[in-house]
C-alpha positions in Angstrom: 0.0 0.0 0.0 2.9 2.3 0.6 3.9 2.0 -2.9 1.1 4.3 -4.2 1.3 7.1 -2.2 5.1 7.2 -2.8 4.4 7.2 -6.4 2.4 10.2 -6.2 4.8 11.9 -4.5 7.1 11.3 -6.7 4.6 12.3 -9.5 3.9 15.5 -7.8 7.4 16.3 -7.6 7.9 16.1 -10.6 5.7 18.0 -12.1 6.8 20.4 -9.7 10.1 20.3 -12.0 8.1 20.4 -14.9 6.1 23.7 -14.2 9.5 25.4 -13.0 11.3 24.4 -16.5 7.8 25.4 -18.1 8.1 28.7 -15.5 12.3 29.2 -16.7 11.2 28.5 -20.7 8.3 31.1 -20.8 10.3 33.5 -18.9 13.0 33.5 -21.1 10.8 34.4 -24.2 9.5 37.3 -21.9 13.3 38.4 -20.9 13.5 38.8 -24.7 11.3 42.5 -24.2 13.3 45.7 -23.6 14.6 46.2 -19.6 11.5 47.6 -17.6 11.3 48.3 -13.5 10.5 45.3 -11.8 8.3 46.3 -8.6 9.0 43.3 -6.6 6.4 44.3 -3.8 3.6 44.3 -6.5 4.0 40.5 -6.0 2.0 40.5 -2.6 -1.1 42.4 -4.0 -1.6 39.5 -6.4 -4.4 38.3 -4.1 -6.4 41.6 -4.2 -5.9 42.0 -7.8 -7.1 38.7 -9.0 -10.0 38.4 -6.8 -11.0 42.3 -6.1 -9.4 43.8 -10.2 -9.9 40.9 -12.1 -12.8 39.4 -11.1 -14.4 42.8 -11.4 -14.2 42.2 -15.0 -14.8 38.5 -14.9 -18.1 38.9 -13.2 -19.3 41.2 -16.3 -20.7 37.2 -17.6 -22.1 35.4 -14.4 -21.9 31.9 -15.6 -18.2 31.9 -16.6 -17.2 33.9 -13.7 -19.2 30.9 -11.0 -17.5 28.3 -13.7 -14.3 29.5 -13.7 -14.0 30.2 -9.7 -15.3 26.6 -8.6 -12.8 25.1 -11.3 -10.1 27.4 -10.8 -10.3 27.7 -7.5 -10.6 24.4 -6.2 -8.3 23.3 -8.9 -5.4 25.6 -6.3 -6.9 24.2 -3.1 -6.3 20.7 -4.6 -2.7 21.2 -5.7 -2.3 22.8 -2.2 -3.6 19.8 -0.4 -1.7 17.6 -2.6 1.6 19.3 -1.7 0.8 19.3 1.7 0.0 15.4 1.9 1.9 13.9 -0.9 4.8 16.6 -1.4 5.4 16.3 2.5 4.5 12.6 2.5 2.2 12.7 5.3 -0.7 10.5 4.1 -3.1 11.2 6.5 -7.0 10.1 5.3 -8.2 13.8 6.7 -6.4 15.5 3.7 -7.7 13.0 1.7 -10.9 13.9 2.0 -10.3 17.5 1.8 -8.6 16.6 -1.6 -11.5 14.9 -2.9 -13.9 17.3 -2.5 -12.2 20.3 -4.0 -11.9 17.8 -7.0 -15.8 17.2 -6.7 -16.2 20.9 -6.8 -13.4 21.2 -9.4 -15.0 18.6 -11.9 -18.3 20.6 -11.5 -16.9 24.4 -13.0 -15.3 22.1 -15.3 -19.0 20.7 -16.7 -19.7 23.9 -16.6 -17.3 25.0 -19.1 -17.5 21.9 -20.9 -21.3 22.9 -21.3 -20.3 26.4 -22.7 -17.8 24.4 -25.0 -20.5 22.4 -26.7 -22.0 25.3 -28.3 -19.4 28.1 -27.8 -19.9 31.8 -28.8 -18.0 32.8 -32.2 -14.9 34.7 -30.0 -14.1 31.5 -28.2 -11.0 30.3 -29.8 -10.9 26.4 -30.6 -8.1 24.0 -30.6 -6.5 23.3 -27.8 -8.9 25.3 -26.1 -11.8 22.8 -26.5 -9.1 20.0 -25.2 -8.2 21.9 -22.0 -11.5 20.6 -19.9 -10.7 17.0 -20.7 -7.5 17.5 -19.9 -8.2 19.3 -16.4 -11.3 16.7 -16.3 -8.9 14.2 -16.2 -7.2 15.5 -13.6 -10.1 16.4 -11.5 -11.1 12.9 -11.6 -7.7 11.7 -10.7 -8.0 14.3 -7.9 -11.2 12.9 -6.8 -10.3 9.0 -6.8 -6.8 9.6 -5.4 -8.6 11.3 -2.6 -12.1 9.6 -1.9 -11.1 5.6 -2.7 -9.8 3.3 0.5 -6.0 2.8 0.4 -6.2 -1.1 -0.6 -8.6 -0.1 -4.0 -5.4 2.3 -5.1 -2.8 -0.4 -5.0 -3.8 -2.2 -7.9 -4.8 -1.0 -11.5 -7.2 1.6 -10.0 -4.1 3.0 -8.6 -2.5 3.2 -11.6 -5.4 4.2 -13.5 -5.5 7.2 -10.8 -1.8 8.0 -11.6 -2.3 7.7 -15.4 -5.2 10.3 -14.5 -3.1 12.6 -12.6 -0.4 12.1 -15.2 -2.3 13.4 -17.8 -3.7 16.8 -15.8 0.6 17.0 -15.2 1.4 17.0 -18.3 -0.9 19.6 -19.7 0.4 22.2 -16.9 3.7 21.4 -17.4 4.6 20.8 -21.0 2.1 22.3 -22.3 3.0 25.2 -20.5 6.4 25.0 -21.7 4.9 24.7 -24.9 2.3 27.8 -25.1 -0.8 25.3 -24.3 -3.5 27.2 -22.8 -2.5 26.7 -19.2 0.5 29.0 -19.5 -2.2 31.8 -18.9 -2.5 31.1 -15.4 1.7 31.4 -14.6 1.5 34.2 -17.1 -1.5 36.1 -16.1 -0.4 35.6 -11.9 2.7 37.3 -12.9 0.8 39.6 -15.4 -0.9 41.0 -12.4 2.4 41.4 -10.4 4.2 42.9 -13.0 1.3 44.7 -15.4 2.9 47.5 -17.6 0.1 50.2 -15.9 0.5 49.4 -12.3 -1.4 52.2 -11.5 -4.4 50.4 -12.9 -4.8 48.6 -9.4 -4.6 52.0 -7.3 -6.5 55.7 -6.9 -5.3 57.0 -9.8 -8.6 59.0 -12.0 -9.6 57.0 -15.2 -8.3 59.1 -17.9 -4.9 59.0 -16.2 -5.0 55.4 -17.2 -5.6 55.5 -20.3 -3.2 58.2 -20.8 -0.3 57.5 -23.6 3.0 57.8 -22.1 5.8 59.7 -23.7 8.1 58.2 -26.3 11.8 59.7 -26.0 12.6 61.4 -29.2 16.3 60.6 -28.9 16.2 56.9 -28.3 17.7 54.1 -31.2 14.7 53.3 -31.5 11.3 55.3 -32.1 8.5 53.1 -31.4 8.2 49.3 -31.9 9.2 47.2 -34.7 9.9 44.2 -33.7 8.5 41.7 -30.6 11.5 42.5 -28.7 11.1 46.1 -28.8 8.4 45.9 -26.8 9.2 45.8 -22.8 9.4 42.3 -21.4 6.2 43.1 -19.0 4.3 43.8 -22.4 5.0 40.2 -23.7 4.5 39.0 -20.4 1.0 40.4 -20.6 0.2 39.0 -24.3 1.7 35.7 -23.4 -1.8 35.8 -20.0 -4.3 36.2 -22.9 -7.0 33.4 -22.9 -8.8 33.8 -26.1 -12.0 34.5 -24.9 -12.2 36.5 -27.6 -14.5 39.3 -25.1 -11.5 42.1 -27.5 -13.3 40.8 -30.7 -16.7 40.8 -29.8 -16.3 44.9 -28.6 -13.5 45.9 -31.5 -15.6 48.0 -33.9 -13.5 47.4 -36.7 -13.7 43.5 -36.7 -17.6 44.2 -36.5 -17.4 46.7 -39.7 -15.2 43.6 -41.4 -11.8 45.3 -41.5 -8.7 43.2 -41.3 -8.7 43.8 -37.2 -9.5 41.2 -34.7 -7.6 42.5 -31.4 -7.6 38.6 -30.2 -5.6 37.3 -33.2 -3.2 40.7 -33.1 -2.4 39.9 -29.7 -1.9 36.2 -30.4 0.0 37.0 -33.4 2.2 39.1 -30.9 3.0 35.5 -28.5 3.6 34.2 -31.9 6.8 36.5 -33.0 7.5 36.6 -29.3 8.5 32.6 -28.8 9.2 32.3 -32.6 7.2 30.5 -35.6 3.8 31.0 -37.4 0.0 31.5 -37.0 -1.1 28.6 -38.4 -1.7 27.3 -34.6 -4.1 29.8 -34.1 -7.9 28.4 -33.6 -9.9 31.6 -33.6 -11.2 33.9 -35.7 -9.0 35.4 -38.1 -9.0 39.2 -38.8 -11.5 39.6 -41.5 -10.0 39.2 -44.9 -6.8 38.0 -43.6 -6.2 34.4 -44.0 -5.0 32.2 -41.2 -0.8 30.6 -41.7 0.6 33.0 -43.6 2.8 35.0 -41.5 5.5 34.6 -39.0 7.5 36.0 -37.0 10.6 35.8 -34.5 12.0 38.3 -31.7 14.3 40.1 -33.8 12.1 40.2 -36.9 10.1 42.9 -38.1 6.5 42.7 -36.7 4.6 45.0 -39.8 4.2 42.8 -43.0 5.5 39.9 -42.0 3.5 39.1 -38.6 1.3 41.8 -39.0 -0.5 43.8 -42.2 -0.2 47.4 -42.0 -3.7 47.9 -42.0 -4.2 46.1 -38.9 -3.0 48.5 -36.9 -4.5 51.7 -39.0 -7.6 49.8 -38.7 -8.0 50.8 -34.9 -10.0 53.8 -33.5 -8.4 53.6 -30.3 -11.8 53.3 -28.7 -10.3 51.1 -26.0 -13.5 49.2 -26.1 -10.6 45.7 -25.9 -9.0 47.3 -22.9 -12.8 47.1 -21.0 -13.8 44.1 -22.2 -10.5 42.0 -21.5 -10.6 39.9 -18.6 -6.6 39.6 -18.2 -6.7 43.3 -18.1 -4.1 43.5 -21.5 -3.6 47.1 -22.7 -4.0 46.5 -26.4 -4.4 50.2 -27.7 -0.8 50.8 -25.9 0.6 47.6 -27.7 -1.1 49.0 -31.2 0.2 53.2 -30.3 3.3 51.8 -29.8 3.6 49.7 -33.3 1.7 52.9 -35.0 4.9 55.1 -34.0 7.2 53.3 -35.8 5.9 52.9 -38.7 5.2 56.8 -38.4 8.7 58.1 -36.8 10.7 55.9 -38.8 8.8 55.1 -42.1 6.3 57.4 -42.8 3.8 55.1 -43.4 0.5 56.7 -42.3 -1.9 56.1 -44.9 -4.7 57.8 -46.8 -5.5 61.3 -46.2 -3.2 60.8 -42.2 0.2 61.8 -43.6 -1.7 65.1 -45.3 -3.3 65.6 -41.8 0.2 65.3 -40.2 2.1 67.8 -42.4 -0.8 70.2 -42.3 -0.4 70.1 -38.1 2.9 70.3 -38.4 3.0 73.3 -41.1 -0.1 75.6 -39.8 -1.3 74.1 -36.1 -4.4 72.7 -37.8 -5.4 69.1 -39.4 -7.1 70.5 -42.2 -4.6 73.3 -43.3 -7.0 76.2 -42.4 -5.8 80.1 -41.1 -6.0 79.9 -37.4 -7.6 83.1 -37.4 -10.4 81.6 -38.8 -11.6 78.9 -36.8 -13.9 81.4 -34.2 -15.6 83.4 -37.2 -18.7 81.6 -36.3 -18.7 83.6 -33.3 -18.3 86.9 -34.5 -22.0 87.6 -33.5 -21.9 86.5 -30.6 -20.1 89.3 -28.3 -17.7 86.4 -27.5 -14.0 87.9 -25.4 -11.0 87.1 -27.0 -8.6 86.0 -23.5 -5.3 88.9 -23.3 -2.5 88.3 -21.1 -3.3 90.1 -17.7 -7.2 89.5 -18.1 -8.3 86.7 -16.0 -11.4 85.1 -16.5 -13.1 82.0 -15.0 -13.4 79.6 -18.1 -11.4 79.8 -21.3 -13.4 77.5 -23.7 -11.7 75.5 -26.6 -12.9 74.8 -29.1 -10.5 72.6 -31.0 -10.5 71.3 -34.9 -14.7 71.0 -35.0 -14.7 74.6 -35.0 -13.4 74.6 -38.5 -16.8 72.3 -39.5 -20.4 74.5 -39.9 -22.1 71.6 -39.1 -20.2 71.6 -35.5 -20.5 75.5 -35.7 -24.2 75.2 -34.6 -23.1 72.9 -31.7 -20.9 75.5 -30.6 -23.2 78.3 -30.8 -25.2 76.7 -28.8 -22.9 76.1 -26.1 -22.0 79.8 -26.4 -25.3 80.5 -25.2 -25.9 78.3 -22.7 -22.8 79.8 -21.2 -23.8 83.8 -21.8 -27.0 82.9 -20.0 -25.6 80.8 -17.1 -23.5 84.0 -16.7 -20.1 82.2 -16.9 -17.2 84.7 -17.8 -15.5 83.2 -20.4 -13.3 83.9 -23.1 -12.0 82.1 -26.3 -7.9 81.5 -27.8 -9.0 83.0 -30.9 -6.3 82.6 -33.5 -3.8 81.9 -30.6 -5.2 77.9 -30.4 -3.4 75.6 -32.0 -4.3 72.1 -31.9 -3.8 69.7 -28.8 -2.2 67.0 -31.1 -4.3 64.3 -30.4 -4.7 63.1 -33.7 -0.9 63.0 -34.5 -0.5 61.2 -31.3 -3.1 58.8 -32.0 -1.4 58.0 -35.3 1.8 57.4 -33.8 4.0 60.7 -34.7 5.0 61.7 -31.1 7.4 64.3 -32.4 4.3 66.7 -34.0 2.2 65.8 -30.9 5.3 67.1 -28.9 6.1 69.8 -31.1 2.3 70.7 -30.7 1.4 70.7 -27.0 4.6 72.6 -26.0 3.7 74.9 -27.9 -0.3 75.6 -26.9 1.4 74.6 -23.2 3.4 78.0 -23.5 0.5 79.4 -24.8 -2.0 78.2 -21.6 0.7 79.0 -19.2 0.8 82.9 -20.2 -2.9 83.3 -19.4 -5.5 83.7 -16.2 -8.1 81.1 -16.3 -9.7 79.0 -13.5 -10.8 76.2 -15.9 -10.8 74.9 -19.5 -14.0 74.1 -21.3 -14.5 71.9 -23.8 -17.2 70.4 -26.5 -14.1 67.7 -27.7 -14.0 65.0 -25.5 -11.0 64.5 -27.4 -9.3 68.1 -26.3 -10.5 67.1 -23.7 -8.5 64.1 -22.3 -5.6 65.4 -24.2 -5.6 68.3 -22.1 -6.3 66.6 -18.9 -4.4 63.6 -19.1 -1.8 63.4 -21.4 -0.3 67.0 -21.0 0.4 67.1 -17.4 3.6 64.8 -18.1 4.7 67.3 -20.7 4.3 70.2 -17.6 0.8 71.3 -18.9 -1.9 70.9 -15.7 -5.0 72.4 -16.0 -8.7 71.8 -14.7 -10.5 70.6 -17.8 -14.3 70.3 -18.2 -16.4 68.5 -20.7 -19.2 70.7 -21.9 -22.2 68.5 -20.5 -20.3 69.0 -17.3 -20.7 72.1 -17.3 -23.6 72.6 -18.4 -25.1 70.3 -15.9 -24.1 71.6 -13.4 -25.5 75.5 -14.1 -28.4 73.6 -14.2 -28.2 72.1 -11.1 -27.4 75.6 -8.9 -29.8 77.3 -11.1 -27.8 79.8 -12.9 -29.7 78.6 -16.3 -33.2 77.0 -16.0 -34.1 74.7 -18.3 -37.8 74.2 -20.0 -39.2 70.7 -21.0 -38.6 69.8 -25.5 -41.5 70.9 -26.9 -41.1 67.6 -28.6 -41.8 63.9 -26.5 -40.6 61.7 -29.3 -38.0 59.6 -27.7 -34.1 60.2 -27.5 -31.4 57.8 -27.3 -28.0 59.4 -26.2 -24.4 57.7 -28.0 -22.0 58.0 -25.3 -18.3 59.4 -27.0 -15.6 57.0 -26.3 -13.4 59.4 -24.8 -16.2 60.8 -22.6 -17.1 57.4 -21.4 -15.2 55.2 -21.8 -11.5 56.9 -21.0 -13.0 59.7 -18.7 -15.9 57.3 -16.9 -18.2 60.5 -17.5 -21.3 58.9 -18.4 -23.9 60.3 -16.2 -24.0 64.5 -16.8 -25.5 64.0 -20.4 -28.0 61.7 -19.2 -29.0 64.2 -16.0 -29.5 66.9 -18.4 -31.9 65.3 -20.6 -33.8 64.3 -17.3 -33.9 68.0 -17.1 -35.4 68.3 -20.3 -38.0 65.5 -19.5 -36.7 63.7 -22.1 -37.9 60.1 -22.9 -34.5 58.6 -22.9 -34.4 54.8 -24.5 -31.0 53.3 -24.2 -28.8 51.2 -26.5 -28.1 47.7 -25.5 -24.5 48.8 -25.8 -24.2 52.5 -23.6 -22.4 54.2 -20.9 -18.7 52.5 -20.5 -19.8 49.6 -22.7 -21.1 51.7 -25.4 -20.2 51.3 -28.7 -17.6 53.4 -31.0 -19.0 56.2 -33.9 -16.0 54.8 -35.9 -14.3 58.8 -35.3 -11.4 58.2 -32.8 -7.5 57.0 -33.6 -7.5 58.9 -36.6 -9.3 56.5 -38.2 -11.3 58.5 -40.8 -8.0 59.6 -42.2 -6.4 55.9 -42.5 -10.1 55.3 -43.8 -9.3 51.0 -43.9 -11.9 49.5 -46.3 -14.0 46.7 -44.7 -17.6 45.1 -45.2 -19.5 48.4 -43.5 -18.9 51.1 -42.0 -18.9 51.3 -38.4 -20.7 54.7 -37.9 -24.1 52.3 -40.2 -23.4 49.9 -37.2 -24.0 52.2 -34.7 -27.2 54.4 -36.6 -28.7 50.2 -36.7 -28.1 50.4 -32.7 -29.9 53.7 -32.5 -32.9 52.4 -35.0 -33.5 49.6 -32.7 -34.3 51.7 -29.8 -37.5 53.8 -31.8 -35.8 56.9 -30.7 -36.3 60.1 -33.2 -33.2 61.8 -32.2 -29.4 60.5 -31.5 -27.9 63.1 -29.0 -24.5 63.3 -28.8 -21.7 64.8 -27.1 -18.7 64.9 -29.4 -17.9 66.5 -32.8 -16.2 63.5 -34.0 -19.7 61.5 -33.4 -21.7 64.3 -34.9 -19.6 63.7 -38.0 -19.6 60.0 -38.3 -23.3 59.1 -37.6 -24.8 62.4 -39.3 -22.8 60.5 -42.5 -24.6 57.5 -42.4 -27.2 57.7 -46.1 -30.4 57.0 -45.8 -33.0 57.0 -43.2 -31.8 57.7 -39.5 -32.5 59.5 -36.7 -31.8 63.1 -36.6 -28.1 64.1 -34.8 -28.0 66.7 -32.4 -25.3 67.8 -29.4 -26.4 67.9 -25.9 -26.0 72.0 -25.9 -28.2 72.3 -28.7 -31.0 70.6 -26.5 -30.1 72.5 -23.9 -29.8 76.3 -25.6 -33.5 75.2 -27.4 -34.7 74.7 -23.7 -33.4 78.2 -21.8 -35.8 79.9 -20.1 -35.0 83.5 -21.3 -37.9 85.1 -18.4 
């Protein structure tokens, strides 16, 4: 009888050695990234990151979230009992028991996933992915006979059939591990968590600030990412957690429009030049139009065409609608910024009408080449103050590159109003704004973005305001969260902000629409989902007495106009257009009228042909409603 629980211990220790030459093997493709600070102390908020950060997320779809605790969980209380009566050789029935019933709650999160498995959604990648609950079935069951049978029914061929059970489980966490299988994600994404590229995802730090770009140095060897080991080793680290849920795809509104983007395979495709080889291993779905097996890649190799097409990463709006959806918190718009910049900084490779847009920033301040005298002329009515050195006022409002549009004009106008009678003294850059250079950062070409908000920085910083207001959500978290670590800080508003709350002390009173059709309101990506400002729009249209009917996808989930990233300048063909996509999300809901909140959306859904709803901003509600008695 003694025979059989030595053999287990033996078994367990080694696959012990096995998951620390799978550990040594992965880390040594990670090791491969550029040099990055390792915050060793990170390790011991692991805990409260998986089961406070993490499962945040996770818990976003109930039954995989139950599923995936039970298996997951009890799958580590298991392998801790194990070590602790067959690593230690201690044998006692007690454990035993324990054992088996954390492999009885084990094998049923597993039938739960099995379950999901037998008719999967379409972002569920296959493969080895369907194989991974027989293989941890097999090692549940192992689990559960090793600890529930009497001693004298394991030292025959139930005990080796046990063993043969367990050896099976052991071998998919430790070669397969070794070998990329799908359990490296849980070594990977534990350390992942440690070790994330934006620690300060896990602290106090205000949403925008995380999904601030960071600064590229100008005078580095190299500018941007072209190759998997340019990135930083934590940044493979974090790829190599990904589980191919595929939760990226089902959100990216470029895979939903049908252009060659699917933010699951990019990332795979990113493990894939990281350890070396092709994609033909890959079991998901491919980004549209892109076949599946025909492009590798290899550390030192270059990532863009040969792992990755071009118009992959022009294909992005930067909507970061990957970032809230993934459950192994992965920063892909970083990963794609990053790529974007080198092709930019070193090749010039923005395409379309972006490299036009880039010059014309760099040459005049604007993205369309226009006189920067011109861009307030649709204010010249209006009694509107110019701001002069020396003259303080409370708000100075910018207006950024929709001022430049006469459909946006009227959105402006509006807001103009709404400010006059609130009695907010404010003022306006004239020609003195420039652009932020959001657009060239978005497109990768740090140096204009640079070149750009130093200089409306020097401009800011010889001025007396309290406060910056904006209509661009855009200007906006430029402004508020990307320019502080260039020196520029400043307190920056979003107009429904402010609008919302001069309603809310009074200083403007607001009448009921004269019209009760329904609304529906399209939350702005960078409102929303980078700023978490979702709920001043929706108070002011309860101020209106507005019938608001929501889309199924709204507030942080909601979905992108197509606008952001600088994507209507790469303008990457696909099956639709993603601005149709989101008018069909707006038609389902009945309402009459879209409101929005950004000029970008105003643009992209007020160019969708044929029937819609009409398009208006939030201040143009608001100025029809003032109470002028």
């Amino acid at each position: 009888m003694a025979a059989f629980p030595s053999l287990i211990t033996g078994l367990f220790w080694l696959a012990v050695l096995g998951i620390g030459a799978g550990t040594l093997r992965r880390a040594s493709l990670w090791r491969a990234g550029r040099s990055a600070p390792i915050r060793w102390l990170d390790m011991l908020a692991v805990p409260k990151r998986y089961f406070v950060d993490l499962h945040h997320v996770v818990a976003r779809d109930p039954y995989i979230a139950r599923a995936h605790i039970a298996t997951a969980g009890a799958a580590v209380a298991a392998m801790l009992l194990v070590a602790l009566n067959y690593g230690l050789a201690l044998y006692r029935q007690s454990l035993d028991m324990a054992i088996a019933l954390a492999a009885l709650v084990m094998l049923t999160g597993l039938a739960f996933v099995w379950l999901r498995r037998r008719h999967p959604p379409a972002r569920l990648s296959r493969g080895l992915w369907n194989r991974l609950p027989w293989m941890l079935g097999a090692l549940a069951l192992g689990l559960l006979l090793l600890g529930a049978l009497p001693a004298a029914w394991l030292a025959g061929l139930t005990g080796l059939g046990t063993a043969a059970l367990l050896a099976v489980g052991a071998w998919e966490l430790t070669v397969g591990l070794a070998r990329g299988g799908p359990m490296k994600h849980a070594l990977a994404g534990l350390l992942h968590l440690a070790f994330h590229p934006r620690p300060e995802r896990f602290g106090k730090t205000p949403r925008g600030q995380l999904a601030a770009l960071r600064p590229l140095p100008l005078d580095g060897q190299t500018l941007g990412v072209g190759t998997p080991a340019t990135f930083t080793w934590q940044q493979l680290l974090s790829f190599d957690a990904c589980v191919q849920c595929g939760k990226c795809e089902a959100t990216c509104p470029a895979f939903a429009a049908g252009q060659p983007l699917n933010p699951k395979k990019l990332i795979q495709d990113l493990v894939v030049g990281m350890a070396g080889g092709t994609d033909a291993g890959y079991a998901g779905s491919p980004s549209p139009g892109l076949p599946v097996g025909f492009h590798h890649g290899a550390p030192a190799s270059p990532i863009v065409p040969e792992l990755i097409e071009p118009e992959t990463l022009w294909a992005c709006t930067t909507c970061r609608a990957c970032v809230q959806a993934c459950p192994m918190l992965i920063e892909h718009v970083d990963a794609i910024v990053d790529m974007r910049r080198q092709q930019t900084l070193e090749h010039g490779a923005a395409p379309g009408k972006a490299a036009q847009a880039l010059a014309n920033l760099r040459e005049t301040g604007t993205a369309g080449g226009f006189d920067l005298g011109a861009r307030y002329h649709w204010a010249v009515d209006l009694g509107v103050e110019q701001i002069q050195p020396g003259r303080p006022v409370d708000a100075l409002l910018i207006a950024g590159e929709g001022a430049f549009d006469m459909r946006y004009q009227r959105s402006l106008r509006a807001l103009v109003k709404a400010l006059q009678a609130g009695g907010v003294r404010f003022a306006v850059l004239g020609a003195l704004e420039t652009d932020t250079g959001d657009v060239a950062r978005r497109l990768g070409d740090e140096a204009t973005f640079q070149q750009l908000a130093r200089a409306l920085i020097q401009t800011l910083d010889s001025l007396d305001f309290q406060r910056i207001v904006t209509a661009d959500p855009h200007v906006m978290h430029c402004l508020r969260n990307e320019y502080p670590a260039l020196g520029g800080r400043y307190a920056v508003e979003h107009h429904a902000a402010t609008l919302a709350a001069l309603a809310r002390t009074g200083s403007i009173r607001l009448k009921p629409l004269e019209s009760s059709a329904p609304l529906t309101y399209h939350d702005p990506c960078y409102l929303a989902r980078y700023n978490g400002e979702t709920e001043a729009p929706r108070e002011l249209l309860a101020r209106l007495g507005a019938p608001l009917r929501e889309m199924t996808r709204h507030g942080l989930e909601g979905r992108c106009c197509g606008g952001g990233g600088g994507a209507p300048l790469t303008d990457i063909p696909g099956k639709r257009r993603i601005p149709d996509i989101r008018i069909a999300d707006a038609r389902e809901t009945g309402a009459a009228t879209i409101v929005v909140a950004c000029p970008n959306c105003t643009a992209m859904l007020e160019g969708v042909v044929g029937p819609r709803p009409d398009v208006r901003d939030i201040a143009e509600l608001v100025a029809d409603a003032l109470e002028t008695s």
